[in-house]
VOGU-3710 file (C-alpha; in Angstrom, 3 decimals, decimal comma):
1> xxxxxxxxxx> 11,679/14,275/-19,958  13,093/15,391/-23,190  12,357/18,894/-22,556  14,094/18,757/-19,415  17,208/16,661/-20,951  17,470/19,717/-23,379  17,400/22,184/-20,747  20,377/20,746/-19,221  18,635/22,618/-15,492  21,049/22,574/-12,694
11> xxxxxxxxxx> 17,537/22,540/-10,564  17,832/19,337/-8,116  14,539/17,942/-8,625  13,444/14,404/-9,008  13,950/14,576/-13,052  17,567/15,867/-12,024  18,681/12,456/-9,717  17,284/10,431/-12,045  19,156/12,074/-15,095  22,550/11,708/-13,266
21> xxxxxxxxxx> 22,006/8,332/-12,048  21,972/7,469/-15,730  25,318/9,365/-16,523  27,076/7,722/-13,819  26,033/4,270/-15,358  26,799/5,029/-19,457  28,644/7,753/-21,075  24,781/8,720/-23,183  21,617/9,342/-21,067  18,890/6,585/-22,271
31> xxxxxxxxxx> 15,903/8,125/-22,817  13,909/4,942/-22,954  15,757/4,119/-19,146  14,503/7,343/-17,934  10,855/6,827/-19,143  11,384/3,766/-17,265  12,331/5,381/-14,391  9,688/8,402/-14,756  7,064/5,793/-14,919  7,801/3,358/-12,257
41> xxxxxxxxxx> 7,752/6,398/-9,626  4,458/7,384/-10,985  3,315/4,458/-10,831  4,739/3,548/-6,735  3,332/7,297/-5,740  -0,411/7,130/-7,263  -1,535/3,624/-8,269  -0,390/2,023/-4,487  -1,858/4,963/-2,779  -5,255/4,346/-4,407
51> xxxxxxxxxx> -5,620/0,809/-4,048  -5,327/0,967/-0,293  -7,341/3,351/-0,262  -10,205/1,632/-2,251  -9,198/-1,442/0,023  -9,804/0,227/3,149  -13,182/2,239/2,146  -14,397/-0,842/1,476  -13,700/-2,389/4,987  -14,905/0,972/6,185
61> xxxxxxxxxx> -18,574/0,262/4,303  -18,385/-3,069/5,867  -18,468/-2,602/9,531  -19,973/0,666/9,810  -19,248/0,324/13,955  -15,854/-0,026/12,741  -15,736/3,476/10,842  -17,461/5,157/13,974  -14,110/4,070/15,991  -11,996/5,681/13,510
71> xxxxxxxxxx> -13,851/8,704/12,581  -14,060/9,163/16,890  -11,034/9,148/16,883  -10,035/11,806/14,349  -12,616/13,755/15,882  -10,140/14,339/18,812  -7,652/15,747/16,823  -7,224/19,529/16,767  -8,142/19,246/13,045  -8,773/16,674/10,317
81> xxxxxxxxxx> -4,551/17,655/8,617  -2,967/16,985/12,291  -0,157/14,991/10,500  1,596/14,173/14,106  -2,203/13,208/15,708  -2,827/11,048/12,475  0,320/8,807/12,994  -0,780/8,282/16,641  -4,027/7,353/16,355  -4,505/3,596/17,341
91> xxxxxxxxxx> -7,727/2,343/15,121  -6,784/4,409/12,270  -3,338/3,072/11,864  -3,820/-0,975/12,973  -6,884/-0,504/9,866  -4,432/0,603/7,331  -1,774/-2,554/8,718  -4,429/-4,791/8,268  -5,042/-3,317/5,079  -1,756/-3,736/3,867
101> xxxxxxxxxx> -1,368/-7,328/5,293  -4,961/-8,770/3,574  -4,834/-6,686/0,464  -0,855/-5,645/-0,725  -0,203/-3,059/-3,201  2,255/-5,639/-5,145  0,795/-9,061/-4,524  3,455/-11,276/-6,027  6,470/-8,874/-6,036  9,472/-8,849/-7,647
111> xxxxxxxxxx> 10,922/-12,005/-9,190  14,702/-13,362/-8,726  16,924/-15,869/-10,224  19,602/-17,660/-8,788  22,808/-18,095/-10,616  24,849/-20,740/-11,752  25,667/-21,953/-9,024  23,114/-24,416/-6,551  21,732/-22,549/-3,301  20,927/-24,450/0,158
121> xxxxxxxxxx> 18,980/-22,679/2,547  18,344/-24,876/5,614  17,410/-28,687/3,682  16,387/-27,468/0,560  19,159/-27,659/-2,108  17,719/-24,398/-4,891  19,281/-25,516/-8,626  20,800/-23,075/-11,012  18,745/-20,833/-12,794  15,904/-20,937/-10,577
131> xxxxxxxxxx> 13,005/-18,496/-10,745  12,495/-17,492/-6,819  9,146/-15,592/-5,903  7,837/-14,678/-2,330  4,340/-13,372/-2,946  3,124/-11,164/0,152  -0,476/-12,274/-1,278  -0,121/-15,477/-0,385  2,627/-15,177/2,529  0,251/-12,511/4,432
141> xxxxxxxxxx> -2,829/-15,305/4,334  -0,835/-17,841/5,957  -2,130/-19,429/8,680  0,997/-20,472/10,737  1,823/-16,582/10,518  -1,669/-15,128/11,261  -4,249/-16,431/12,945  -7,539/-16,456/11,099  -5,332/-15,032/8,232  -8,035/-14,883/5,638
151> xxxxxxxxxx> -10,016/-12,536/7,887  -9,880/-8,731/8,145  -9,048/-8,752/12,133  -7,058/-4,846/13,013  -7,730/-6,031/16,407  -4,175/-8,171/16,072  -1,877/-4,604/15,676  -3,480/-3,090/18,795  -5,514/-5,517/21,583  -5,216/-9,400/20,125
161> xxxxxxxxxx> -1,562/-9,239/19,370  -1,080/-13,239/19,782  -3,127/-12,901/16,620  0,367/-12,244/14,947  2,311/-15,435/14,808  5,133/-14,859/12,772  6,258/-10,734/12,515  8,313/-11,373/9,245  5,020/-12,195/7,229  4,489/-8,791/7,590
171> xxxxxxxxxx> 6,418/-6,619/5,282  4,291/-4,254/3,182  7,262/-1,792/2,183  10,164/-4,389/2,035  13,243/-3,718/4,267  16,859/-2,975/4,041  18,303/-1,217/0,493  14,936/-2,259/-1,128  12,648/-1,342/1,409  10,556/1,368/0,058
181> xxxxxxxxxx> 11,359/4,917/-0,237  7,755/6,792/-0,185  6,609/4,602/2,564  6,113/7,686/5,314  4,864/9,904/2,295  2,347/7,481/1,364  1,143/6,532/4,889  1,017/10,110/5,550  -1,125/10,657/2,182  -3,526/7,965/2,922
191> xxxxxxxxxx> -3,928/8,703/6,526  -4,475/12,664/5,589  -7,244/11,210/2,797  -8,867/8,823/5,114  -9,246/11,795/8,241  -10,967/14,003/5,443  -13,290/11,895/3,941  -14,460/10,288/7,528  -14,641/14,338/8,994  -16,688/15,196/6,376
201> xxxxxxxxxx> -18,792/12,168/5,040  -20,698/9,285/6,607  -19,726/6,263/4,029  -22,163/3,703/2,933  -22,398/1,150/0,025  -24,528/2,126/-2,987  -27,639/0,989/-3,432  -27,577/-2,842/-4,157  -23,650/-3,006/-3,506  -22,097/-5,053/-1,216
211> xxxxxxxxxx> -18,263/-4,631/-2,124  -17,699/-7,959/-3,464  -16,530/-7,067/-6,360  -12,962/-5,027/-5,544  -11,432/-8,489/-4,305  -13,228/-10,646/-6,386  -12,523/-8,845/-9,229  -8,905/-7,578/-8,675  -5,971/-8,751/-10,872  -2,217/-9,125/-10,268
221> xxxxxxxxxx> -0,516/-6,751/-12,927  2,588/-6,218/-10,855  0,742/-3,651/-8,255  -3,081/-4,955/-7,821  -5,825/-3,713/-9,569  -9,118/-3,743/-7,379  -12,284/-4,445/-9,103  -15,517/-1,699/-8,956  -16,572/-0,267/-5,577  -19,633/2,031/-5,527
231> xxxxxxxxxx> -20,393/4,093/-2,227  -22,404/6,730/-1,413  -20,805/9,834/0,734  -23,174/11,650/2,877  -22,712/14,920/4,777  -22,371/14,462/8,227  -24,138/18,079/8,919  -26,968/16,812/6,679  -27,278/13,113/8,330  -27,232/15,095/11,875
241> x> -29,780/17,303/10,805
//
């Protein structure tokens, strides 16, 4: 960042919004703010990515009928990279919302604090200086907005929708201003991973693995950190053989 700071490059790449967005705010460019900012997108476009990912292999492992679906249905695709065919594809796409619901990226999100003045929502009278949290962990696994929330169920995003009681539980890229700004990038990435792997691999659990340990293990360190998962990929052209 401090090369490109002394460069002074008219070049309009990320590095460049993010330096201007600083001059707007101060007459001197913080180089601590733009490590800040450097890291944070980092962070949003690998670290999310990868924990769905791990998420979903691991349902994948788990109901191997359930991985036949999907990888039948890339199979209809002109090839594995169809980016339109990928977003339309029914199994594939109710997986990675179920993903999202049981297991999200940032499971307590961001934290608020009300002023000095009293809020009322509704009955509830919220004092000054009140931390506020909505955690999508816990909102996501409740049971008077899913049924059977605590149960990996895709069937509710495509043939069981009564199984979704309450829409507004589900809200894995925020909305509005906030909502997130990678979130068709990131679908697209995970969608583009999940159609190459499944073309090319038949996905099992390593010996004496059952998976157990990427939920039980996972901790909360703004995004989620998933515990181990050990699989074994196998070439379809050698399992056929």
């Amino acid at each position: 960042m401090e090369d490109r700071l002394e460069r002074d490059s008219a070049k309009t790449d990320a590095s460049y919004w993010m330096i201007e967005a600083e001059r707007r705010t101060d007459d001197t460019v913080s180089i601590n703010n733009l490590y800040g900012d450097a890291f944070a997108m980092i962070i949003a476009g690998s670290h999310t990515i990868a924990t769905t990912l791990i998420f979903t292999l691991k349902e994948l492992a788990d109901d191997i009928n359930m991985q036949e679906t999907v990888r039948a249905e890339i199979d209809t695709l002109r090839a594995w990279d169809d980016i339109e065919g990928l977003a339309e594809l029914t199994n594939l796409n109710a997986i990675l919302n179920e993903v999202m619901r049981l297991y999200p990226v940032v499971p307590t999100g961001g934290i608020r604090m009300t002023t000095d003045e009293p809020i009322t929502i509704g009955d509830t009278v919220i004092p000054p200086y009140t931390t506020i949290v909505a955690p999508r962990y816990t909102i996501s696994r409740l049971e008077n907005a899913f049924e059977r929330a605590s149960e990996f169920v895709p069937e509710r995003w495509t043939t069981k929708p009564e199984m979704v009681k309450d829409k507004r539980a589900f809200n894995p890229f925020n909305n509005g201003r906030h909502s997130c700004p990678g979130k068709n990038l990131g679908l697209l990435e995970v969608r583009l991973c999940l159609s190459m792997l499944l073309s090319s691999f038949n996905i099992r659990y390593a010996t004496g693995e059952d998976g157990s340990h990427v939920w039980a293990d996972m901790t909360d360190s703004f995004t989620a950190n998933p515990g181990a998962l050990k699989l074994t990929f196998t070439s379809r052209e050698k399992a056929a053989a």
